[in-house]
N, C-alpha and C positions, 0 to 999 in steps of 0.2 A: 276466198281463203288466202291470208300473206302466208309465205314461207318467212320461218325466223333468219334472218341474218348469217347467225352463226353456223349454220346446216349448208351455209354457201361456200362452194370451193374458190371463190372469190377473195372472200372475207378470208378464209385463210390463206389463202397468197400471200395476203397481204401484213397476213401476222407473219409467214416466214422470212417475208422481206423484215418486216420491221427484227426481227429478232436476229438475221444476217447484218445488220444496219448497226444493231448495239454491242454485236461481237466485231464488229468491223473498230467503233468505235472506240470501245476499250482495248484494241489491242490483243484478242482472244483470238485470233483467226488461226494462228501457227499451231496451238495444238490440234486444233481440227483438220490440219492440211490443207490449207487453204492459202497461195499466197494472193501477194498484192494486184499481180495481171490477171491472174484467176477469178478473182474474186469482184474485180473492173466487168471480166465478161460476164461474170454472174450477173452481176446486180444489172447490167446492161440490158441481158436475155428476160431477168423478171420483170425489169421494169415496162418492156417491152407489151411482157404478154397482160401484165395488169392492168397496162393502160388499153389495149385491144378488148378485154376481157371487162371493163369495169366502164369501158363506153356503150358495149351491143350486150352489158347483161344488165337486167331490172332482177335481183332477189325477191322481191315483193310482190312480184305480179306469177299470177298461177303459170304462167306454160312456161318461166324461165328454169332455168337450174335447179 
């Protein structure tokens, strides 16, 4: 039995990153309170854990997440 993708808390890290990524890049970050060092440690802390997370997890394989 594959687990779908999308049911992975993986998979959406990785949309929350990318969607901090596009409010980063257009310039959207100041309404949300978000400044420029802040937002350095952000992306620092996720990238962190994604890449930890997205080495020692298989979504596909039954006894992962």
């Amino acid at each position: 039995m594959q687990q779908s993708r999308w049911r992975s808390p993986v998979a959406w890290s990785a949309l929350a990153a990318l969607v901090l990524f596009i409010l980063k890049t257009y310039g959207l970050l100041a309404p949300i309170g978000l400044t420029e060092d802040s937002f350095k440690e952000l992306t620092a802390l996720l990238f962190a854990a994604l890449t930890s997370f997205g080495i020692f997890n298989n979504p596909t394989s039954r006894d992962s997440f």
